[in-house]
C-alpha positions as CSV (number, residue, x, y, z in Angstrom):
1,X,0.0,0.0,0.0
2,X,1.5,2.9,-1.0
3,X,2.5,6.1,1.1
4,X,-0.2,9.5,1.6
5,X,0.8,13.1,1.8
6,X,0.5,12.3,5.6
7,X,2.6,9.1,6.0
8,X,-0.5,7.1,6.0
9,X,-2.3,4.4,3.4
10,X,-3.7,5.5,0.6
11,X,-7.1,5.0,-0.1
12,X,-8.6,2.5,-3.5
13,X,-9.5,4.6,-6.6
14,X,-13.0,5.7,-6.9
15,X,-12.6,6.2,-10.4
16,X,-13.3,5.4,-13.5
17,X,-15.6,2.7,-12.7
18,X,-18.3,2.3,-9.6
19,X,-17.0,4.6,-6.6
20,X,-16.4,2.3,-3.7
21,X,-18.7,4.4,-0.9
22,X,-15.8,7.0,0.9
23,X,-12.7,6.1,-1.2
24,X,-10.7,7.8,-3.2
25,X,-7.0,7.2,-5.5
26,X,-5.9,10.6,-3.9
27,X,-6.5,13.5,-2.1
28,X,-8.9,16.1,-4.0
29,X,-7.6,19.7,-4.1
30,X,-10.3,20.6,-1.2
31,X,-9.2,17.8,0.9
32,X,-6.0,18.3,1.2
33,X,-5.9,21.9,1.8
34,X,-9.1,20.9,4.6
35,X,-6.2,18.1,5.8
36,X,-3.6,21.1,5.5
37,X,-5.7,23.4,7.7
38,X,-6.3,21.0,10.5
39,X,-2.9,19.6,10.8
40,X,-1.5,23.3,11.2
41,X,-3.8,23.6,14.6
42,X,-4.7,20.2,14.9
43,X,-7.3,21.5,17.0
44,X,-9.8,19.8,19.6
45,X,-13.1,20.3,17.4
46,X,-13.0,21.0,14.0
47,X,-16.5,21.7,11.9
48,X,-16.2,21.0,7.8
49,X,-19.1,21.9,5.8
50,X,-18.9,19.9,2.1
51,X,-21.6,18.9,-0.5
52,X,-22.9,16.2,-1.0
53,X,-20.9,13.9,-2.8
54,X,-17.7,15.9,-2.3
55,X,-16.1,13.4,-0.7
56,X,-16.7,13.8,2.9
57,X,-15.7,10.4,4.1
58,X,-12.8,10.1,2.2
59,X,-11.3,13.5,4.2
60,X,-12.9,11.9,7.4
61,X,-11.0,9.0,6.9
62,X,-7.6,10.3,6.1
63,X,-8.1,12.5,9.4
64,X,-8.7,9.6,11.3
65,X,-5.3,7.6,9.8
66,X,-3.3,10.0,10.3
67,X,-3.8,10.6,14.0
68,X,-3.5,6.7,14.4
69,X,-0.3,6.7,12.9
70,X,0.8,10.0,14.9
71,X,-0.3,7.9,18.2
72,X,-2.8,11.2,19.0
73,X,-5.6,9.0,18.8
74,X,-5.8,4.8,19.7
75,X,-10.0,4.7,19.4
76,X,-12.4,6.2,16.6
77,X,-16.4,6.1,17.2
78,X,-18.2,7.3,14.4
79,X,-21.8,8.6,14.9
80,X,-24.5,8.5,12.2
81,X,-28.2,9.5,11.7
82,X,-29.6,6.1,10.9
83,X,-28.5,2.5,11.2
84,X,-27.8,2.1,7.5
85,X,-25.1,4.8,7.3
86,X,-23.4,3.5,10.6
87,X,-22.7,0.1,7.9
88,X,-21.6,2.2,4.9
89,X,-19.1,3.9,7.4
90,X,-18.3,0.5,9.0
91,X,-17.6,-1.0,5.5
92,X,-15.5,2.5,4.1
93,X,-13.3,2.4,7.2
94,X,-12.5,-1.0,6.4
95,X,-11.2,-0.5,2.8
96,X,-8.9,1.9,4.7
97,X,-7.8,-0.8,7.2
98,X,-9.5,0.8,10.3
99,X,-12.0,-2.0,11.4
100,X,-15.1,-0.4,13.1
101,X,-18.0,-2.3,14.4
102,X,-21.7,-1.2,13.3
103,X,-23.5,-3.5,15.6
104,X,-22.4,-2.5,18.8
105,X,-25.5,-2.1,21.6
106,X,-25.8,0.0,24.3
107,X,-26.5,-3.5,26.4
108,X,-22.9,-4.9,25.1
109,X,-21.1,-2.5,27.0
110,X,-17.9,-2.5,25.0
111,X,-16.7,-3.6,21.6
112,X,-14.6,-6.6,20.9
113,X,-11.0,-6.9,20.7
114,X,-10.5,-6.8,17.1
115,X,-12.7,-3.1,16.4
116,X,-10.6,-0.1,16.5
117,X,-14.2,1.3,17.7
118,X,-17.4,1.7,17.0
119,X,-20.2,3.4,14.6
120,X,-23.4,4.3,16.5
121,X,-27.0,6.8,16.0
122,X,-27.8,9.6,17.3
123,X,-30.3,8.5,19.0
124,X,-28.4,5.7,20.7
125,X,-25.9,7.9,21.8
126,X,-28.9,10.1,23.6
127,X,-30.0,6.9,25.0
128,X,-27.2,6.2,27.2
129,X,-24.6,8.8,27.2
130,X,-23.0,8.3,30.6
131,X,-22.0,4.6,28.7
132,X,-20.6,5.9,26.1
133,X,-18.6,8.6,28.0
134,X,-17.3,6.1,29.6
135,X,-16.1,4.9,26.3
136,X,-14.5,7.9,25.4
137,X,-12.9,8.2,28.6
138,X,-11.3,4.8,28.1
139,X,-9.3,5.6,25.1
140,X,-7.6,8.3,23.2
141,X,-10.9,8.9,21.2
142,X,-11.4,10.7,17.7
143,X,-15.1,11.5,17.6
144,X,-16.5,11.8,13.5
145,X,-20.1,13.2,14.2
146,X,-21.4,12.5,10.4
147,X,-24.5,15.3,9.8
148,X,-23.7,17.1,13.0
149,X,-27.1,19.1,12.4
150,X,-28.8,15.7,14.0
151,X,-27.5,16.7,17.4
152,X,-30.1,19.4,17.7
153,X,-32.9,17.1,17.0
154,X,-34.2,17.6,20.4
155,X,-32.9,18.9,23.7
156,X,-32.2,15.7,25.1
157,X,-30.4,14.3,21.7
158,X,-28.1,17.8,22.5
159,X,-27.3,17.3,25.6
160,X,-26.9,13.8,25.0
161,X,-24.1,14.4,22.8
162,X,-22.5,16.4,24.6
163,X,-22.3,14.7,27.6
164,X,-21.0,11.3,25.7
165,X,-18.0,13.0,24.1
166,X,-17.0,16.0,25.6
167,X,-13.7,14.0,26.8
168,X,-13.5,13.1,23.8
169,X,-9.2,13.8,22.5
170,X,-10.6,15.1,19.2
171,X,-13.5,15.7,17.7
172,X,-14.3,16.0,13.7
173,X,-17.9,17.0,12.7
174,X,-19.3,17.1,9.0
175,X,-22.2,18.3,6.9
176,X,-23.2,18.6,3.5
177,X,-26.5,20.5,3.9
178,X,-27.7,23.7,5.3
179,X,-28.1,23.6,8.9
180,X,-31.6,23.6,11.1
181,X,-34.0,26.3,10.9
182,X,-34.5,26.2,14.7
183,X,-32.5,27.6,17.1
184,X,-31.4,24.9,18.9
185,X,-27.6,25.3,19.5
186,X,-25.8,22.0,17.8
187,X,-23.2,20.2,20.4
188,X,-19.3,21.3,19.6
189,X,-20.6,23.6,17.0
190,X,-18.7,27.3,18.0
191,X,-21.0,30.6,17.5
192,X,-20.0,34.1,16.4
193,X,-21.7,37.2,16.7
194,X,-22.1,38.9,13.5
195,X,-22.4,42.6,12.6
196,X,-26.3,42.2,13.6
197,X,-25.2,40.9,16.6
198,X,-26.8,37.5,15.3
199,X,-24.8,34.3,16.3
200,X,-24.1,32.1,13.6
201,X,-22.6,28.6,13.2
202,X,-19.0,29.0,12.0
203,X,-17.4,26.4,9.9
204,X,-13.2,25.2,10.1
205,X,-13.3,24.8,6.6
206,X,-16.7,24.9,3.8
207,X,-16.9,23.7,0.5
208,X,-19.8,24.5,-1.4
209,X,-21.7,23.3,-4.2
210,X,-20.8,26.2,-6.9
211,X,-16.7,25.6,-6.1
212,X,-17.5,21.3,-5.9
213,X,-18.9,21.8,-9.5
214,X,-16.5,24.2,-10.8
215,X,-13.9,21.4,-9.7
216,X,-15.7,19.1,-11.5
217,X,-16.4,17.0,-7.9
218,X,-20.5,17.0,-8.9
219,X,-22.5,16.8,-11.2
220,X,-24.2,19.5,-12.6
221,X,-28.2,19.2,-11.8
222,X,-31.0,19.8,-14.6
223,X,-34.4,20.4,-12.4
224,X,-37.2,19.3,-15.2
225,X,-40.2,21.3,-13.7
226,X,-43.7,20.0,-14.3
227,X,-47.0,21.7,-14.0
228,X,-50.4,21.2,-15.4
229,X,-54.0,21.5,-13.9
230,X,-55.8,20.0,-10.6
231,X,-59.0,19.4,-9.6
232,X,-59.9,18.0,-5.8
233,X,-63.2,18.0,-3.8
234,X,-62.6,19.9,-0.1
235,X,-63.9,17.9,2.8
236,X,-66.6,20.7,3.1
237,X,-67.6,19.2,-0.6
238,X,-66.5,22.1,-2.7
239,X,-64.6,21.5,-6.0
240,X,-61.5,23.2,-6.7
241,X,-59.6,23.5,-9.4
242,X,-55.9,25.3,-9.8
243,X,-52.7,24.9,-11.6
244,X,-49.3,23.9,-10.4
245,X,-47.5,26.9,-10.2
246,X,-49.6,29.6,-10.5
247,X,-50.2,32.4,-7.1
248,X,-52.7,30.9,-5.0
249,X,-52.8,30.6,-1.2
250,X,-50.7,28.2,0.6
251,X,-53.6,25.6,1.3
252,X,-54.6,25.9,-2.4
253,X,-51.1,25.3,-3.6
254,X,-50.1,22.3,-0.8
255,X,-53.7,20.8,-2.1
256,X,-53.0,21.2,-5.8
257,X,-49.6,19.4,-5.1
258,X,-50.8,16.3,-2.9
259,X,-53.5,16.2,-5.8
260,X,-50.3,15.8,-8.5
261,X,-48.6,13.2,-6.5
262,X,-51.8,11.1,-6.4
263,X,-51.1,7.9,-7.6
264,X,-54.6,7.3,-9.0
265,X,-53.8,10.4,-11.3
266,X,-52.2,11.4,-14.6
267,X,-49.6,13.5,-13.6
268,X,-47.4,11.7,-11.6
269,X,-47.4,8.6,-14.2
270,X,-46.7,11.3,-16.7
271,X,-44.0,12.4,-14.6
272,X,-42.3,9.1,-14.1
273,X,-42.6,8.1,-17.8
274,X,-40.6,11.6,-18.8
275,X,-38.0,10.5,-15.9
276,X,-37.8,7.2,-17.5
277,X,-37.2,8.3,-21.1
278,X,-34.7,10.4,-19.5
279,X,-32.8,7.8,-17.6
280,X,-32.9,5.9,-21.6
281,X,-31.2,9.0,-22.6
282,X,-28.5,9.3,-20.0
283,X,-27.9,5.3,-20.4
284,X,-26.8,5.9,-23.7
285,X,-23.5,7.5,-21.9
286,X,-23.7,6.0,-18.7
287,X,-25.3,2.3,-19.1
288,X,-25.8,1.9,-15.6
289,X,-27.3,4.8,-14.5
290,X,-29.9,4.2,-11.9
291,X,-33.2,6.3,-10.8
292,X,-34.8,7.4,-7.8
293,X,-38.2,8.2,-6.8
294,X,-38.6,10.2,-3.5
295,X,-42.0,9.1,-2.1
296,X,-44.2,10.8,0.9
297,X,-45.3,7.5,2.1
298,X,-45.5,3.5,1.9
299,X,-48.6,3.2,0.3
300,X,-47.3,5.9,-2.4
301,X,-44.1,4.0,-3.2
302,X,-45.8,1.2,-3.3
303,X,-48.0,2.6,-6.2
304,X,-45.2,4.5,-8.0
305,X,-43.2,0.8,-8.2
306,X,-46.4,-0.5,-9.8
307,X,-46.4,2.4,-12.3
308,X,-42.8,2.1,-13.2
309,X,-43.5,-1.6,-13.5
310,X,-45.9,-0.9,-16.4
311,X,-44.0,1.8,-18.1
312,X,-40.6,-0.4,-17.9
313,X,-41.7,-3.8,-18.0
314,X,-39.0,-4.3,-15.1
315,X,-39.7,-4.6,-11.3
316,X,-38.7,-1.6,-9.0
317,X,-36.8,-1.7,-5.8
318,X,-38.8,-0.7,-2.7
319,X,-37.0,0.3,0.1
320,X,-39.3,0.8,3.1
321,X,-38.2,2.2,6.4
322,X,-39.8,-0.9,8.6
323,X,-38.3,-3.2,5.9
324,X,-35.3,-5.3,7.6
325,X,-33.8,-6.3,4.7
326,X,-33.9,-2.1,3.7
327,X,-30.3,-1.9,4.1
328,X,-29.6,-4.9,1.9
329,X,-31.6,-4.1,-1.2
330,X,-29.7,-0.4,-1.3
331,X,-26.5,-2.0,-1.6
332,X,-27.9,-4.7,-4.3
333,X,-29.2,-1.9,-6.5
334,X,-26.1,0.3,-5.7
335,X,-23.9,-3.0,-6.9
336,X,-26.1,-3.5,-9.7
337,X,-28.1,-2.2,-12.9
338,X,-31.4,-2.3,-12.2
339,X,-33.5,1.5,-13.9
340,X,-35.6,2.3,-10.7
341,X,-35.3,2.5,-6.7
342,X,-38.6,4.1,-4.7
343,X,-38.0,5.0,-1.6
344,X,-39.5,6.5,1.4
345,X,-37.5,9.2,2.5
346,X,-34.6,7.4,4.4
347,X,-32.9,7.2,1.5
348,X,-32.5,11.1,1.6
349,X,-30.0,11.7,3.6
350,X,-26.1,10.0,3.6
351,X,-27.3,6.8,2.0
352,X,-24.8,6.9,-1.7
353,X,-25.7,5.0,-4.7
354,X,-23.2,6.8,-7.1
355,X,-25.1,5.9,-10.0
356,X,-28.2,7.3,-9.3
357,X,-28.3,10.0,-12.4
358,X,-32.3,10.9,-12.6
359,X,-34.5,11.6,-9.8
360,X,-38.3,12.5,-9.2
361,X,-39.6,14.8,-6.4
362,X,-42.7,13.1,-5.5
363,X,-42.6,13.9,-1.9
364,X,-44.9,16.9,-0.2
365,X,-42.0,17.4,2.5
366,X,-40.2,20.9,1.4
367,X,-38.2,21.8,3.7
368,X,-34.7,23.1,2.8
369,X,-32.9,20.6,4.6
370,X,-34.5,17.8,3.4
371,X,-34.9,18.9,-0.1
372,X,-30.5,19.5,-0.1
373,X,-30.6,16.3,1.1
374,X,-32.7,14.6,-1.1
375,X,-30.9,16.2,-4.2
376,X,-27.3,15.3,-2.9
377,X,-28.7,12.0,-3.6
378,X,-27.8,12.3,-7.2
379,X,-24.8,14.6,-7.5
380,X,-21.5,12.1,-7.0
381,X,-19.7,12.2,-9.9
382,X,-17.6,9.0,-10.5
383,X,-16.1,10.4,-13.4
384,X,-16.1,13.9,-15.5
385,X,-19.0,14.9,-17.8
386,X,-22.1,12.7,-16.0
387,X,-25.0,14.8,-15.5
388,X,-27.8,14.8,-12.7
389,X,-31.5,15.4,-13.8
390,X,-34.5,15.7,-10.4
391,X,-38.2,15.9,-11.7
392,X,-40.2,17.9,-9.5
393,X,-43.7,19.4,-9.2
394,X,-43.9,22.9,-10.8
395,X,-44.5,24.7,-7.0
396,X,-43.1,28.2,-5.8
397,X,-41.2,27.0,-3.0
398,X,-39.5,23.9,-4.7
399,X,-38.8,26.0,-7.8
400,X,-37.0,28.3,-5.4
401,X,-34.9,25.9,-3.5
402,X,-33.9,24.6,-7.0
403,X,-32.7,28.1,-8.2
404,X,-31.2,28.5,-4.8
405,X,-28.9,24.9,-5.1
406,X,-25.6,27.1,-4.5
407,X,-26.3,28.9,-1.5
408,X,-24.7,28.6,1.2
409,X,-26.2,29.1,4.7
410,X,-24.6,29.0,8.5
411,X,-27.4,28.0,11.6
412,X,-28.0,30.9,13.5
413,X,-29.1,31.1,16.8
414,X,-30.8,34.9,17.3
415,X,-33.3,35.4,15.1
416,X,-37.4,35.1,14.4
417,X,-38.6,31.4,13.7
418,X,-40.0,32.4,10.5
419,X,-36.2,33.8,8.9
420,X,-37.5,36.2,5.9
421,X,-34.9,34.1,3.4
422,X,-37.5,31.4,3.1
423,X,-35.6,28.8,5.2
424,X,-38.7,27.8,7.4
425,X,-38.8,26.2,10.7
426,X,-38.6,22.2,9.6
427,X,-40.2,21.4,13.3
428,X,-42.4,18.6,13.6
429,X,-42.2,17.7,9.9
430,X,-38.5,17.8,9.8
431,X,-38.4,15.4,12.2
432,X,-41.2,13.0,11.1
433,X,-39.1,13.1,7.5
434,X,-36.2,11.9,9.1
435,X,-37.2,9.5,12.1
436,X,-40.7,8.0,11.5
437,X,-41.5,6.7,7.8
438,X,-44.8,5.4,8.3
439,X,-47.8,5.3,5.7
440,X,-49.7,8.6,5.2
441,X,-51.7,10.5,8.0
442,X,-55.1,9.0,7.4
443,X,-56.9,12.1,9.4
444,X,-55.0,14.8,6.8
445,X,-55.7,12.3,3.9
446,X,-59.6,12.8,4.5
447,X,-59.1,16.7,4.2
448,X,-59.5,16.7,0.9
449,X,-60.3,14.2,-2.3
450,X,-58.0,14.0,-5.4
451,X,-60.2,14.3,-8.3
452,X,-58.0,13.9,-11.5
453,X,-54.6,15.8,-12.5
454,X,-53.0,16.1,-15.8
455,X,-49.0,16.9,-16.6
456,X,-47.6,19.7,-18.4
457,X,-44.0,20.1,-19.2
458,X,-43.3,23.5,-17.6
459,X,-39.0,24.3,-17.7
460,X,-35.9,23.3,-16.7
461,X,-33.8,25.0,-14.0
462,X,-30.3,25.0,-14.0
463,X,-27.7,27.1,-12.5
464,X,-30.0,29.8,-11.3
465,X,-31.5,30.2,-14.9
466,X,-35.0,28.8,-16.4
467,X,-35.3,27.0,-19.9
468,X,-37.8,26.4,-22.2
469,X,-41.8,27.4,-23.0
470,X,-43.8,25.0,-21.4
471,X,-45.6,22.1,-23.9
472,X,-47.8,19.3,-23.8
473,X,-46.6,15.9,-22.9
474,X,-44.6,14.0,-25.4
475,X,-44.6,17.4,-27.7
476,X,-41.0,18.6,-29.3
477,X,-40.8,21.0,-27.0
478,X,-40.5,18.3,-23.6
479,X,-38.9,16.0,-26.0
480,X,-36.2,18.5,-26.7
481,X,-35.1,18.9,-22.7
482,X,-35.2,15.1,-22.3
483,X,-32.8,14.1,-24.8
484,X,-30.1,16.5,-23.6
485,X,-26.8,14.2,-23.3
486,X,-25.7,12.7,-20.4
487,X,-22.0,13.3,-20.6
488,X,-21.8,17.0,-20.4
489,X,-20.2,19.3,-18.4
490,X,-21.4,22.4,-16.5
491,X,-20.8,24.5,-19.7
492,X,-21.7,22.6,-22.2
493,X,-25.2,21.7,-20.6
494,X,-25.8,25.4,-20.3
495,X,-24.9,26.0,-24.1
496,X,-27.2,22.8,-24.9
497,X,-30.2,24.7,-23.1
498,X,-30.1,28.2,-24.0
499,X,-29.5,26.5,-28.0
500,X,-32.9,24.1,-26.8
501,X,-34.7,27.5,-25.6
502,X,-33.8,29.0,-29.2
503,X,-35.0,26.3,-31.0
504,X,-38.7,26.4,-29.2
505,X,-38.8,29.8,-29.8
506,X,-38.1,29.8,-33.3
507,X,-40.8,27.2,-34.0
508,X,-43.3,29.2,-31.9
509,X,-42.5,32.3,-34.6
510,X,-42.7,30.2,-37.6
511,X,-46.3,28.6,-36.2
512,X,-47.3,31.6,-34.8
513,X,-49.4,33.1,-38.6
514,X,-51.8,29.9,-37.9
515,X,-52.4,31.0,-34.4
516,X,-54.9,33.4,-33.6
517,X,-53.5,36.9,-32.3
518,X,-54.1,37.0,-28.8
519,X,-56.5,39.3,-27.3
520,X,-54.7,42.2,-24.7
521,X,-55.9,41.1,-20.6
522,X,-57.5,44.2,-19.1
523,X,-55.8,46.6,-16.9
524,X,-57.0,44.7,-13.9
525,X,-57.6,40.9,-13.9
526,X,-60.7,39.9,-11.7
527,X,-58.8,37.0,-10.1
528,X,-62.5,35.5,-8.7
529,X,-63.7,35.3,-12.4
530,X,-60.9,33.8,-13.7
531,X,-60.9,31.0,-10.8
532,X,-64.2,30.8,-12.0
533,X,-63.5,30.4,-15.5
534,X,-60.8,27.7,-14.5
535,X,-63.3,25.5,-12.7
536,X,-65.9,25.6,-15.4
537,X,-62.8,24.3,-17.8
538,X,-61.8,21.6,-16.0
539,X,-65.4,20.3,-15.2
540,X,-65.8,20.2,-18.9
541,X,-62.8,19.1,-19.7
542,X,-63.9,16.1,-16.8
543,X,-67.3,15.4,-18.8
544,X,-65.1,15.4,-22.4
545,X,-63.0,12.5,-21.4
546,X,-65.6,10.6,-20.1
547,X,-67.8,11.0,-23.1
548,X,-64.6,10.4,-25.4
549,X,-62.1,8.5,-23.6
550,X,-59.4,10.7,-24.0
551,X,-57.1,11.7,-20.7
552,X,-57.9,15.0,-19.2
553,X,-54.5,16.1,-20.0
554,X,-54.5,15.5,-23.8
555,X,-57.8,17.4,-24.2
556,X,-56.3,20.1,-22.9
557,X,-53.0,19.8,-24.6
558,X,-55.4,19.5,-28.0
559,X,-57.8,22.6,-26.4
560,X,-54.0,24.7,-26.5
561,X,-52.6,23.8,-29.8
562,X,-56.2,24.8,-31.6
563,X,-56.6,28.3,-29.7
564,X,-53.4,28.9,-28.6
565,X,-52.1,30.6,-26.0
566,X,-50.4,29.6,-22.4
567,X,-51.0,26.5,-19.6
568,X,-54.5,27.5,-18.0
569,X,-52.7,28.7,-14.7
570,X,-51.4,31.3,-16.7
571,X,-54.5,32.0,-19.3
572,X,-56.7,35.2,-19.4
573,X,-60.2,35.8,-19.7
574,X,-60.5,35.8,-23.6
575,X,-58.2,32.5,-23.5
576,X,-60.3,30.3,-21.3
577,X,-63.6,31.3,-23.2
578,X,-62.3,30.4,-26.3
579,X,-60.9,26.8,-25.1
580,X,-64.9,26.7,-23.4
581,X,-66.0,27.9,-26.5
582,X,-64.0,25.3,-28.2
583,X,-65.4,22.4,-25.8
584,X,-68.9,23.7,-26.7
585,X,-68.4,23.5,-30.5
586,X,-67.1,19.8,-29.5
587,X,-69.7,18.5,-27.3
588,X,-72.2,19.4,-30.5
589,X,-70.3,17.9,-32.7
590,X,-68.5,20.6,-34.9
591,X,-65.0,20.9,-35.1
């Protein structure tokens, strides 16, 4: 084994071909210089800040063999959110040589002979800190707190921490996603006032997204927004109808949303047939690219795997949080070739299938955190030029996290719960994301019935810009987004897009004689009359397809291409009568 900049082993390559989880040929530029920094103070706690898929472990690791080989260290415990990342750590500090056990218990009371330590939760750590202070008592103890943000998941996980491994020699904490939205000081974490006399969390060394991809460490990530129109009956019996995207209130827009991810709909199956021509596309380059679909719940997945099932002809893998064997099928499909894994958000956070290369968004929970999280899913790059593409609903908050991908954000500890910057308190649904993954809420499932949903390509995001005129499903102007290579880099997918924008333009001038002019909105827009005017559409639109068998969506894809104009969330007056009209002429047989 040969010799690294530190003396110690170096680590296997994780390229060209499948990355081995938290290994690496060499040190990558950010490493080193994080390695540099720490070695010059080789400080107590030390706090650094990477994205996803920069290679976190990897510097982790190297930290960790290099103070074994000094003699500052003799023990290592490793602590992780969830049970399945305590084995990917167990199996990466192996490759390394360091053997650490991932099944240790509380009720074992110490680790055999042959462990240089341990990997434990979070929660076990909370659970019995005075044993596992003992622990670190015991031993010259390096402490790798993996996702440091989970020690402020409640006031007892805090102190819990805290108490365990504050005699612990050093101490090496990481994260690769904003930090909580609470104010819930994080364990080993050091504050700083700033000049609005706000403390804020303050980081050894960061390394953000816009450098990671500018380094060529990540992919770059092509959001593929979808909209299209809703229709749902309110448990007080009224029918609403709204769009995807469009300015309505918050309960409007988190009903028009739950309504898309129905799986008794037409968007999401829409949805995961564009991800799926997608992932075809990106094979072409990458033949085992995988897939991901985010899920709110079991019952949900369970549906989505059946959809994929029919579009593909191939089974999905399910991984469901009270599945035993969970941890097993992500490393089958992660070894493997298989197009689609569901999941039910435990595979958000940490869990690393490197070739997972297309993703859909079909989960309701939007919080910052968890939606970083969910997209560093996808953006480990095994080698140069593979892209990243996430699906996701067309809805205000998601399309701004997605134009927001690069920023960079400390936890603060003096400020309003509701932060004006749109990082919301996660609270209660934070933690149900990440701790319980049970089937839906049946009480907030009665709230409201899904009545039927159709899909409109809306844009693509990408590096804080927005692609592309909208079109109907399967139309040139989706299919031209889709087929984008999947060996490009950064550059060149921006070139490909803004050329893709052109092109839909151009064919919207050259169409645009057959297309009648359309008429200027008034001065003010009576928003009640349109909402109006939207209902009435979509309950004709409803009685259409049932007297002709075509899906809601394609009637009014057909409806738009005849009168022209824009998706119905963004239709005026004179646009929605004429597609009524339209329906009219229909229903009494002219053309």
């Amino acid at each position: 084994m040969t010799e690294t900049l530190f003396g110690g082993p170096s680590l296997p390559p994780a390229y060209p071909e499948r990355a081995a989880w938290g290994t690496a040929r060499k040190l990558r530029a950010w490493q080193a210089e994080a390695m540099e920094k720490y070695f010059a103070r080789e400080p107590q706690d030390f706090l650094a800040v990477a994205t996803p898929g920069a290679g976190k472990t990897t510097f982790a690791l190297h930290i960790a063999t290099e103070l074994i080989n000094r003699g500052t260290i003799n023990r290592v415990t490793i602590v992780a959110p969830t049970d399945h990342l305590k084995r990917q750590w167990a199996d990466a500090a192996a490759r390394v040589g360091i053997a650490i056990d991932p099944n240790f218990k509380n009720a074992d009371g110490k680790h055999g002979a042959a462990y240089r330590g341990v990997a434990v939760t979070y929660a076990q750590v909370a659970s019995k800190p005075l044993l596992h202070r003992a622990k670190t008592e015991a031993a010259r103890t390096l402490v790798i707190l993996d996702e440091i943000h989970h020690g402020g998941d409640a006031l007892s996980w805090g102190d819990g921490i805290r108490e365990a491994f504050e005699p612990a020699a050093r101490r090496l904490a990481l994260t690769g996603t904003p930090f909580r939205s609470d104010t819930a000081a994080i364990p080993f974490v050091e504050y700083a006032e700033d000049r609005d006399g706000i403390r804020r969390s303050r980081a050894d060394y960061t390394y953000g997204y816009g450098e990671a991809l500018k380094d060529h460490v990540v992919r770059p990530v092509m959001f593929m927004a979808y909209s299209g129109q809703m229709r749902w009956r309110t448990s007080a019996g009224e029918e609403i109808a709204a769009s995807l995207g469009e300015q309505v209130t918050k309960d409007i827009t988190a009903q028009a949303w739950r309504t898309a991810l129905n799986p008794q709909g037409e968007w999401i199956p829409a949805v995961l047939a564009a991800a799926d021509k997608r992932l075809t596309e990106v094979r072409r380059a990458v033949p085992d690219a995988g897939g991901l679909v985010i899920a709110t719940d079991h019952d949900d997945a369970r549906a989505y795997a059946g959809q994929l099932k029919k579009i593909t002809g191939q089974s999905a893998t399910i991984i469901l949080s009270d599945d035993a064997k969970a941890s097993g099928k992500i490393e089958a499909f992660s070894e493997g070739e298989q197009r689609w894994m569901v999941a039910v958000r435990m595979v958000s956070e940490g869990v690393d299938v490197p070739r997972l290369a297309v993703g859909v968004y079909a989960t309701s929970t939007a919080t910052p955190l968890f939606f970083a999280q969910a997209v560093g899913r996808f953006v480990r790059a095994r080698k140069r030029g593979e892209t990243a593409s996430v699906f996701l609903p067309s809805v205000p908050n998601l399309m701004l996290l997605a134009n927001q991908l690069e920023l960079e954000r400390d936890h603060a500890l003096d400020r309003p719960e509701a932060d004006p910057d749109g990082f919301a308190t996660e609270d209660a649904e934070m933690l149900e994301a990440n701790r319980t993954e049970k089937a839906s809420d049946s009480l907030e499932k009665m709230k409201f019935e899904a009545l039927e949903s159709q899909a409109a390509f809306d844009r693509v995001l990408f590096d804080g810009g927005e692609f592309g005129t909208g079109g109907a499903i399967g139309s040139d102007d989706e299919l031209d987004f889709l087929g984008i290579p999947g060996l490009l880099d950064a550059d060149q997918v921006g070139v490909l897009l803004r050329q893709r924008q052109a092109d839909q333009q151009t064919r919207k001038r050259r169409t645009s004689g057959s297309v009648p002019a359309e008429p200027e909105a008034p001065a003010v827009v009576d928003h009640r009359q349109l909402m109006d005017l939207r209902n009435d559409l979509a309950k004709n639109v409803s009685a259409w397809s049932a007297r002709s068998g075509m899906p809601h969506g394609v009637v009014h894809s057909e409806l738009r291409r005849i009168c022209g104009g824009p998706p119905v969330a963004q239709a005026n007056e004179s646009q929605l009568q004429q597609r009524l009209k339209k329906l009219q002429d229909w229903f009494v047989g002219r053309k």
